[in-house]
DOVO-476010 format. One record per residue: x, y, z of N, C-alpha, C in turn; residue in one letter. Coordinates in steps of 0.02 Angstrom, whole numbers, plus 50000, padded with zeros to 5 digits. Example, Ala and Ser with C-alpha at 12.3 -4.5 7.8 and 13.67 -1.06 7.14 Angstrom:
! DOVO-476010
506604971650390506154977550390506604983550390A 506424988850354506844994750357506455000250394S 
! end
This chain:
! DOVO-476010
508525117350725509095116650769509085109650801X 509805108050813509795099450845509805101650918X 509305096950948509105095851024509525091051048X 509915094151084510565089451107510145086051174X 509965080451150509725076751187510025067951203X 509995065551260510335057751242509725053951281X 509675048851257509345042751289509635040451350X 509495041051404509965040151457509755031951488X 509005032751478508775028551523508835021251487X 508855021751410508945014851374509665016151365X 510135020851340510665019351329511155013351368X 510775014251431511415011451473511215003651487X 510645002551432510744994451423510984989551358X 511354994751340511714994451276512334987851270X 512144982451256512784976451252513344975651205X 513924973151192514174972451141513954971251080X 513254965951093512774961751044512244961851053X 511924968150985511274967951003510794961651006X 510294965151010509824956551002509314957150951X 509294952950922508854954450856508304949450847X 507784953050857506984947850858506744949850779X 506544940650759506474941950684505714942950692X 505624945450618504614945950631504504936050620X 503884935050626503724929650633503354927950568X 503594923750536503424923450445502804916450451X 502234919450445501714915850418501404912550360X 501334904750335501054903750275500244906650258X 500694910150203499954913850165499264910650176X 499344900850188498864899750178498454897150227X 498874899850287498604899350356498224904150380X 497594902850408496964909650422497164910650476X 497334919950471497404922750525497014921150603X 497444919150635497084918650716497094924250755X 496474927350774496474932950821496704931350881X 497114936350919497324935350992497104940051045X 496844935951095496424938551150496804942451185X 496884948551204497524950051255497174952051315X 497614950551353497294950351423497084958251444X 497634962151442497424968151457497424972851392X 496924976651377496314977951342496484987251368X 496564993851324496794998851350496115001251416X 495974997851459495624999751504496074997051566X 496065001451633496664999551680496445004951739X 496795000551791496675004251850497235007751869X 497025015251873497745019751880498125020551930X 497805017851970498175017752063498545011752038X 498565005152016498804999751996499595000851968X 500325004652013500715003951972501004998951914X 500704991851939501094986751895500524986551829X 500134989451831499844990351765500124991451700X 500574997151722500934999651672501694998251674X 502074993151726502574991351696502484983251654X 502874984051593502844978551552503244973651594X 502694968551574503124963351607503404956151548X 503284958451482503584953451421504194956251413X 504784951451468505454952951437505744952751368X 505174951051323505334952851236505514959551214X 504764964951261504984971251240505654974051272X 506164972251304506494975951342507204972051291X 507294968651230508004967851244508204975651224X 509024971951238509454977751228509564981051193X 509864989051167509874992851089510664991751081X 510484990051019511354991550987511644999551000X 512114999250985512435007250966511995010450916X 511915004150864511815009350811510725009450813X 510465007650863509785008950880509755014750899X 510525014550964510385022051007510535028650971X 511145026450912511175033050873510745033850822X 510305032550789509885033550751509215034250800X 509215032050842508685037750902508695045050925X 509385043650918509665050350952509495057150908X 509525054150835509475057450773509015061050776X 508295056150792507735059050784507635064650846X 508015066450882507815071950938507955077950890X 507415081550864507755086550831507325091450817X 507165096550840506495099850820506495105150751X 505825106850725505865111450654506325115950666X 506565117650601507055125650590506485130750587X 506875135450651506495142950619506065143850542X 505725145450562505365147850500505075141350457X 505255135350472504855129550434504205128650436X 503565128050413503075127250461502865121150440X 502495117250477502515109950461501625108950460X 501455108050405500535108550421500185100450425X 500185098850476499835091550484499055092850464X 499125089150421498335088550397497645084850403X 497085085350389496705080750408496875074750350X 496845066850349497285062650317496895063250264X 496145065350256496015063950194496105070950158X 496425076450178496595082650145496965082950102X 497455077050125498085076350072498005075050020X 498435078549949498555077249914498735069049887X 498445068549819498865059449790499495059849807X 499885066049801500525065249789500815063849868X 500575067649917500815067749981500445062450004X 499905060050014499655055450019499985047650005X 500375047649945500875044549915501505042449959X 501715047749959502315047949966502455046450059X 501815050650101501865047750170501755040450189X 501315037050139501465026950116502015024550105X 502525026350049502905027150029503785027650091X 503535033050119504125034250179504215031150255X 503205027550244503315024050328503445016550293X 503325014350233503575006650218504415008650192X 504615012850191505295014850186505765012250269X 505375015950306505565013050380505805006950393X 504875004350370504634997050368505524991550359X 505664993050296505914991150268507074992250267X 506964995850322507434999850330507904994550397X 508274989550405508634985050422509364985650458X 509424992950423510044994650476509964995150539X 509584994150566509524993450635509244987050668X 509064987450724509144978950750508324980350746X 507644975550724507034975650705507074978150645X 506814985650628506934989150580506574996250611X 506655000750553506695008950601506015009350610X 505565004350578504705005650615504515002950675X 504874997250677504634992450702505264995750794X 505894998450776506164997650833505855004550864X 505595011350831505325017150872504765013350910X 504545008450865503685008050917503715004450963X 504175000150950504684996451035504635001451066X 505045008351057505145011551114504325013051176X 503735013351128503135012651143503145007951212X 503435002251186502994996051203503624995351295X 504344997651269504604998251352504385001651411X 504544997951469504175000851526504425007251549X 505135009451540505465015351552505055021751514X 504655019951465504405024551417503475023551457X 503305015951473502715015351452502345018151521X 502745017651594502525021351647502345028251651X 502745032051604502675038251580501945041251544X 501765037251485501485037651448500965037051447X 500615032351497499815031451490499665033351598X 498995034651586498605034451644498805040651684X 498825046651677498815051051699499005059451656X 499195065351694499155071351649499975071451609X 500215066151610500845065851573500755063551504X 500085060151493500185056251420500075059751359X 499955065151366499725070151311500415073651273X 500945075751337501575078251329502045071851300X 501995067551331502415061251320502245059851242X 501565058051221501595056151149501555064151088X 501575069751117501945076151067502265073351051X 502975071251115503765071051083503705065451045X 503485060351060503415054251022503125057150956X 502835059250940502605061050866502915062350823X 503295067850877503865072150838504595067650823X 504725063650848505165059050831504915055250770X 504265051750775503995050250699504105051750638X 503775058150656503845062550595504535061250572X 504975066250611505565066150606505975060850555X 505755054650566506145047250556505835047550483X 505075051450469504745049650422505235054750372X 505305061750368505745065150367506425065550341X 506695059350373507435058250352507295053250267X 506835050050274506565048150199506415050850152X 505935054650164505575059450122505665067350159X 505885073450149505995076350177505355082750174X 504815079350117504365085850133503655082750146X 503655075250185503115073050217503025075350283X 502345074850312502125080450383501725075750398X 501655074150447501185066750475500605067550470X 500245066550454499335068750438499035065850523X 498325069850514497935067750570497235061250527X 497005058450595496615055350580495865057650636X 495525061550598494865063850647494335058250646X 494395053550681493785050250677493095053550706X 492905058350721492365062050710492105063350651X 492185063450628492075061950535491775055850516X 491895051650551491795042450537491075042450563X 491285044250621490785044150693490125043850661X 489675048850649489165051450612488805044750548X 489325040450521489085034450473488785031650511X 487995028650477487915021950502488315018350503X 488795015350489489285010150484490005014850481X 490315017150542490795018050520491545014950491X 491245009650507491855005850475491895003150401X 491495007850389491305008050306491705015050261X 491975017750328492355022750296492855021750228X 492845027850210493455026850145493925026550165X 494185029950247494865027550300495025019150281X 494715016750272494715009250280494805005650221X 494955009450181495025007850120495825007950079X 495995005550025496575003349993496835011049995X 496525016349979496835020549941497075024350022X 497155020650087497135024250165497485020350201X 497175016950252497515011850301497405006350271X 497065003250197496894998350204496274994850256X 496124987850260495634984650262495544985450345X 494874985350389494964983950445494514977450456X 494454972850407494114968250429494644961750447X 495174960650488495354956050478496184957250461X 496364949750447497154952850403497274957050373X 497624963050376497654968250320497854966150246X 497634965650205497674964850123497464970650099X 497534975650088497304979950053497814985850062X 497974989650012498314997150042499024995650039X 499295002450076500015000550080500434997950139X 500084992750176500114989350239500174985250235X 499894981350165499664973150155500434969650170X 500254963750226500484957650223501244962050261X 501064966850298501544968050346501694963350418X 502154962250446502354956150493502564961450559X 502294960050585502244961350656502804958750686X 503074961550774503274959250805503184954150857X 503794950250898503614948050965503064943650954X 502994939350891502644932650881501794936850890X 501584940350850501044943850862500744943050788X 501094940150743500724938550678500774944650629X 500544944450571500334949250531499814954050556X 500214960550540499464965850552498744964350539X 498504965050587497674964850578497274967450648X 496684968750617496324973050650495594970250648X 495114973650697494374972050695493974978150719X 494064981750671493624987450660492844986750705X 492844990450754492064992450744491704986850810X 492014980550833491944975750858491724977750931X 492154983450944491814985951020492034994651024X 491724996151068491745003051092491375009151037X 491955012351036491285015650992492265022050980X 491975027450927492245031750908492315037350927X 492685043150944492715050750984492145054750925X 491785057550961491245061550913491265070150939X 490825072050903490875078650860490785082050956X 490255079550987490155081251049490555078651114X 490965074251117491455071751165492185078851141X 492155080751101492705089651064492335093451119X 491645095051108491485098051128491395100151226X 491565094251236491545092951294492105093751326X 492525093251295493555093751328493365102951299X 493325107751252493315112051264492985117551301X 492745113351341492275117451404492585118451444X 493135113751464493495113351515494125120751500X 494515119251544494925125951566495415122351586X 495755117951635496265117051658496685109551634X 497415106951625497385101051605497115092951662X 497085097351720496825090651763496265090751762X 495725093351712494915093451684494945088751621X 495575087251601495625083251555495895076651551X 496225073751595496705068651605496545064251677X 496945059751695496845055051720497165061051800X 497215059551862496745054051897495915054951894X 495665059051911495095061151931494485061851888X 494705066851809494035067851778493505060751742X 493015064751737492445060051704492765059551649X 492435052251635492945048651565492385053651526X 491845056051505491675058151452492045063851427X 492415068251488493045073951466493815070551470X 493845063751465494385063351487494765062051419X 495275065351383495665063151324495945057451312X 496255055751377496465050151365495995042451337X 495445043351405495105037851409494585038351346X 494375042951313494265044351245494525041651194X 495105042651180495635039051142495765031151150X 495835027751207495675022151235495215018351174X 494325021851198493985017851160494135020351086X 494375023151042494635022350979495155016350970X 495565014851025496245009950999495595002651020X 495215002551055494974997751077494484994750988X 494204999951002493515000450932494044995650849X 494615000350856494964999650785495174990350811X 495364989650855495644981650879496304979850834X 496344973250851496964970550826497534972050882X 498104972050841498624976150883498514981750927X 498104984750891497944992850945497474993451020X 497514986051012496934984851067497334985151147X 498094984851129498534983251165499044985851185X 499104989251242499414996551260500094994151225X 500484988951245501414987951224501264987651144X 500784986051114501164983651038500584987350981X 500264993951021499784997650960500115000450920X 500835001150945501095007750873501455002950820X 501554998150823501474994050759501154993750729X 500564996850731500134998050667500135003850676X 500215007750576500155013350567499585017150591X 498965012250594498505018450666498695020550716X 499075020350745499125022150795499625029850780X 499815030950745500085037650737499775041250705X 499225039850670498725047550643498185046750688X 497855041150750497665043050766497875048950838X 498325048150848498785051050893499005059150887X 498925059350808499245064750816498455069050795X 497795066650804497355068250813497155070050880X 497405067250919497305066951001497735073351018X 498265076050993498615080650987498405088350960X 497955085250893497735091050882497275094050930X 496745089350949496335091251000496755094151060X 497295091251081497665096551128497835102951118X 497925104051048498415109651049497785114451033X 497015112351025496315115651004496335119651098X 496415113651129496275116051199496605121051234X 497345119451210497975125351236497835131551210X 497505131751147497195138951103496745141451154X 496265137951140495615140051209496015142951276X 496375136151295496635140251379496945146951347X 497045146751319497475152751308497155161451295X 496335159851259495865163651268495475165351336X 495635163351385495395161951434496105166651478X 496615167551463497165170651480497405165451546X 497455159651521497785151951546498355149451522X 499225150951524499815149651521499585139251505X 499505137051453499735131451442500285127751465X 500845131951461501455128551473501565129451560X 501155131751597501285132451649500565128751717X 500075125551654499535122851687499695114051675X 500165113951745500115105351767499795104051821X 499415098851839498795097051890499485095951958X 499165100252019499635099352059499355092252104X 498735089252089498705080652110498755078952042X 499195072752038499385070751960499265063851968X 499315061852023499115053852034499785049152061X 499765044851983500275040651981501195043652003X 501545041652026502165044452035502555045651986X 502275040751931502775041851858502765048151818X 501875053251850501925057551815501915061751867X 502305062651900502535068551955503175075151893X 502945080351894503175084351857503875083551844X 504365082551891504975080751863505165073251876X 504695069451856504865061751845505115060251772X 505885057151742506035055851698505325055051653X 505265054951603504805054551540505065049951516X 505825045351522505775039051468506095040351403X 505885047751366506085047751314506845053651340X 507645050151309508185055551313507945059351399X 508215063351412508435066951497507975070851495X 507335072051441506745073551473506425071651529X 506165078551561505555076151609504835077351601X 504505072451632503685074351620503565081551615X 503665086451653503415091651631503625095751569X 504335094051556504435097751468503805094451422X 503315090551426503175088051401502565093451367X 502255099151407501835105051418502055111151375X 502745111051362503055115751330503005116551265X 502995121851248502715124951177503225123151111X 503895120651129504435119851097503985113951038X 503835109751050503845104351022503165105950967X 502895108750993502385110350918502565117650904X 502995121250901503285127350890503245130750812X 503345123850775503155127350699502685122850665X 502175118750719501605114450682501055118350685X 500675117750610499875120450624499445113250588X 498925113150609498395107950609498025111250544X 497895108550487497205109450467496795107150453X 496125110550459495515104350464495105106850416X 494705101950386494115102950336493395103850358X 493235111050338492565114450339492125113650286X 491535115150298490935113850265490905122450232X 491225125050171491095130850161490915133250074X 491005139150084490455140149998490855139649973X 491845142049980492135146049931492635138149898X 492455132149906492955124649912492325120049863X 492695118949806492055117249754491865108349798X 491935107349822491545100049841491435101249927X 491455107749953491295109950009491545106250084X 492205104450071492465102750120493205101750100X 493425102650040494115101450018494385094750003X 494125089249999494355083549981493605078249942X 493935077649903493495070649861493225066849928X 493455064349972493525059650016492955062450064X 492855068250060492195070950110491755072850096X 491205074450112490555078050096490265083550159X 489935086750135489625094550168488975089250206X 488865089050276488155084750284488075092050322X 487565095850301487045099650320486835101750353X 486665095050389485915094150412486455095550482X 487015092150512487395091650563487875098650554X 488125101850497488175105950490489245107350497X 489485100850453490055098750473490285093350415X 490895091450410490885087650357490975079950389X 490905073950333490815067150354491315065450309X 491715059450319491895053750275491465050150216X 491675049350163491345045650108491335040650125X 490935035350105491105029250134491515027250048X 491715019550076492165012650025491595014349972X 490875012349964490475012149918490585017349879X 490495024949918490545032849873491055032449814X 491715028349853492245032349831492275027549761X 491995020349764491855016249715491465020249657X 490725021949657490515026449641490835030949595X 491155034549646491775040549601492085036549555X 492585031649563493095028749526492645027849459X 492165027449466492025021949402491645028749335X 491435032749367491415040149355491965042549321X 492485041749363493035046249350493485043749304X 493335036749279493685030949235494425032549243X 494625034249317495445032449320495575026449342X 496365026749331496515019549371496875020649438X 497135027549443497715029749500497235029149596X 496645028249556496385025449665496485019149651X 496295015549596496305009049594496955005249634X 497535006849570498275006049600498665011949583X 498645013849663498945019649677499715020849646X 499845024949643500715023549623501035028349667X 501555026449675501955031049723502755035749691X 502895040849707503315043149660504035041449677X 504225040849655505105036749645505655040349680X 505565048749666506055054549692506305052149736X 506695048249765506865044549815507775045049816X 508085046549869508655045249895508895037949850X 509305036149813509485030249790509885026249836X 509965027449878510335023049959509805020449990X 509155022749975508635020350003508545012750017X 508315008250061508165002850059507455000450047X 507105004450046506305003249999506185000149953X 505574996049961505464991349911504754992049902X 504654989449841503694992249837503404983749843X 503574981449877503394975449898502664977149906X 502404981849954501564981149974501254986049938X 501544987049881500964991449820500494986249781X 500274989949756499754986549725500084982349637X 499934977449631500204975549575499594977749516X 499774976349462499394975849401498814971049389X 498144970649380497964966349378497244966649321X 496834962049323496444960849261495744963649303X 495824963349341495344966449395495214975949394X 494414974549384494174980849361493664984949420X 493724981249487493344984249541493904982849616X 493574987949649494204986649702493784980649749X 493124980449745492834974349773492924967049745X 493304967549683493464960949651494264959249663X 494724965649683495414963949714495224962649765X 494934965549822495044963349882494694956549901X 494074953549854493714945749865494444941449843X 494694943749765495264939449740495684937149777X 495954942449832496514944049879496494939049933X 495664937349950495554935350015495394926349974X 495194924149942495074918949902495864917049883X 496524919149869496944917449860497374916649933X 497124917649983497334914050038497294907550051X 496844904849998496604895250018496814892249972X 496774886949981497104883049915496644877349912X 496094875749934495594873249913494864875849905X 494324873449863493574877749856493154876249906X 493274872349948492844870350004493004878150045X 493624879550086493674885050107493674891850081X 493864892050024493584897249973492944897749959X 492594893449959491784894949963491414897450027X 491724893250084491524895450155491754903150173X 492414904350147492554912950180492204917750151X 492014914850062491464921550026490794919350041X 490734915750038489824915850062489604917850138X 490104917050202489874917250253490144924250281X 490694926650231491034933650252490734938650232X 491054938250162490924944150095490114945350085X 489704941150096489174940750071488794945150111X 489054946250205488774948450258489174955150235X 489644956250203490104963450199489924967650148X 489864965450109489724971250042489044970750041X 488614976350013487944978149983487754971049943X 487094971449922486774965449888486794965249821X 487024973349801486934974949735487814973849702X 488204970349749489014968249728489174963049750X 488544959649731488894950649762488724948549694X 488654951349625489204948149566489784950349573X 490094952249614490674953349619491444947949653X 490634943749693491174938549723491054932349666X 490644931749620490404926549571490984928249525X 491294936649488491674938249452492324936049479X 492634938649542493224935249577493374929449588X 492724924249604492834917249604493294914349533X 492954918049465493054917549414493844916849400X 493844921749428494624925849387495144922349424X 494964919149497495314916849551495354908449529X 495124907049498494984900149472495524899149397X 495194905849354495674902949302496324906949313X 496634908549356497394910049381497674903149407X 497264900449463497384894249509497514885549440X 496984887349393496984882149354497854884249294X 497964890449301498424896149240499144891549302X 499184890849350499654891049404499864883549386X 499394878849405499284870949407499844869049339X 499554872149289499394869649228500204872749211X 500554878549233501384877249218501764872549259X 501494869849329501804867949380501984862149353X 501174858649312501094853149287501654850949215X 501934855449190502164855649147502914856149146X 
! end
């Protein structure tokens, strides 16, 4: 059923002429510069001006046609649909596929002023939305609906994609978790740096913020198997949320150090949902809510009726606008919005021939729970499995022919027989001389991969050389 809902609070800055911020187009052969941002998702919650934005970039105005294709997305499941968000590495190639597939569909999607990825995660990054959203018992309800608009948008593309979760508890447990197979082509792509890898590569950011990129692992640390365990002890939602509880139960501030840990864009409350992390890990943060609302609910605790009567900040006073359409903070508690979602998660069990349901995981034992494969495993597998479809993924076509999608960030064809020899090639074809091509693999790659795949950067040098000399040599001609 459609949720007759309107944007009240942005509608009414609606001009004759929208305003249209282009992404900011970088030469390939310029090395990404990391940017320091001042504020870092750590903040003082008594601090109202914390949370209003103060970069009049994020605030221009929406066209008509922003606000009606917003409006669109207010829409919750039909009776009887059930929508199963999964753990991300549960998914199927095909769904797996196709949810790549439908958010570079967005990506790529122009009828609107940014484009439909880039203008929802604006809505993120405004202060009408962003006072709402962080630093107290409102942010949990606030980013449901936000999800559910996601989805939704994802939806109108592909109509039988369901937003997957991202459990980094799974990661947690690696020596190196940023060695995960999450981090890999056949997932989010690369977290070392510029994204090149996956179906992300060489995506352009907003608001002069550069190409996507990230720095995995650089600080904080990951939500683990025992920080779960710790939010389900609790009973009430002001045992979980901002003002008062200990950050080790606190969801929010939990989540925090994940956007901090992953870096890049996500490091940065206005501009994390520009990168596709930020919505599986989110709707992980969700699942864990809706784990807790189960519990309260064993406990014979009304979820929809447990809001902290000290809430803190004024923005999240129970009937303080929410930002999103003539919602208020407290619809945000209500059962409507996950009404036909179920979560599922991967167990360590007898009757699932690789004992956790996905290639991508393993049964560890000893902890008694399943882990992430790492990049190396899944290498391993490939070469086992003598396919080419992890290599370069393909995505399926079934597509709306009005579509504006382009497979611009798939993987092309190549002579390349390891995914450690695309991604050295990838990063070596950023320079255009061997002085700096020698300095990024010997002082990078060499510290990144195992000892037993550095013929791998000797093989890529190779192949990267006689392309560069293959290039010269028509130019020359």
């Amino acid at each position: 059923m459609l949720l007759c809902l309107f944007l009240l609070e942005i509608a009414t800055q609606i001009l004759g002429q929208g305003v249209f911020i282009n992404p900011v187009n970088i030469n390939g052969s310029v090395k990404v510069e990391f940017v320091e941002f001042e504020q870092p998702l750590d903040f003082d919650i008594h601090d109202e001006s914390m949370f209003a934005t103060s970069d009049p970039r994020f605030e221009f105005p929406l066209t008509e046609a922003d606000v009606t294709w917003l409006n669109s997305l207010f829409m919750l499941s039909e009776k009887g649909e059930a929508r199963v968000r999964k753990e991300y590495r549960l998914l199927t190639e095909e769904e797996r596929n196709n949810l790549h597939a439908a958010i570079n569909m967005l990506k790529n999607d122009s009828t609107v002023s940014l484009n439909k990825y880039d203008l929802l995660a604006n809505i993120h990054s405004r202060s009408s939305s962003n006072t709402a959203a962080h630093g107290g018992p409102g942010f949990l309800g606030w980013h449901r609906v936000f999800l559910l608009l996601f989805e939704n948008a994802l939806r109108h593309k592909i109509g039988t994609v369901t937003l997957p979760y991202w459990d980094c508890t799974l990661d947690q447990p690696l020596p190196h978790p940023s060695q995960s197979v999450i981090w890999s082509h056949l997932f989010l792509g690369n977290g070392n740096g510029q994204v090149k890898t996956g179906p992300f590569t060489n995506w352009d950011t907003q608001f002069g913020f550069g190409l996507l990129h990230r720095q995995v692992s650089s600080l904080r640390h990951l939500m683990s198997a025992a920080d779960l365990k710790n939010i389900l002890e609790e009973e009430n939602l002001e045992n979980i949320s901002y003002p008062d509880t200990k950050s080790s139960r606190n969801l929010e501030q939990l989540h925090n150090n994940v956007h901090v840990w992953v870096g890049g864009l996500m490091r940065k409350i206005e501009i994390g949902a520009f990168d596709p992390v930020f919505y599986v890990l989110h709707s992980f943060v969700d699942k864990v809510w809706e784990d807790f609302r189960i519990h309260q609910r064993s406990k014979g605790i009304d979820p929809t009726k447990d809001y902290p009567e000290f809430y803190g900040r004024r923005n999240h006073a129970p009937f303080a606008p929410m930002g999103l359409g003539n919602i208020m903070v407290i619809d945000g508690i209500s059962d409507i919005w996950n009404e036909n979602i179920v979560y599922l998660q991967p167990s360590c069990g007898i009757n699932s021939t690789n004992g956790c349901g996905s290639k991508f995981l393993r049964c560890d034992h000893s902890i008694k729970s399943c882990v992430s494969k790492t990049i190396d495993e899944m290498l391993e597998y490939e070469d086992i499995d003598k396919t080419n479809d992890s290599v370069e993924p393909k995505v399926e076509t079934k597509y709306n022919s009005s579509s504006t999608f382009e497979s611009n960030n798939l993987y092309k064809q190549s002579i390349l027989q390891s995914n450690y020899f695309k991604q050295i090639y990838d990063q070596f074809s950023l320079y255009n001389d061997g002085n700096q091509m020698d300095l990024y693999s010997d002082i990078f790659y060499l510290k990144l991969i195992p000892d037993k795949e550095h013929s791998a950067i000797l093989r890529a040098k190779e192949i990267y050389t006689q392309h560069l000399k293959s290039s010269l040599s028509a130019v020359n001609q």
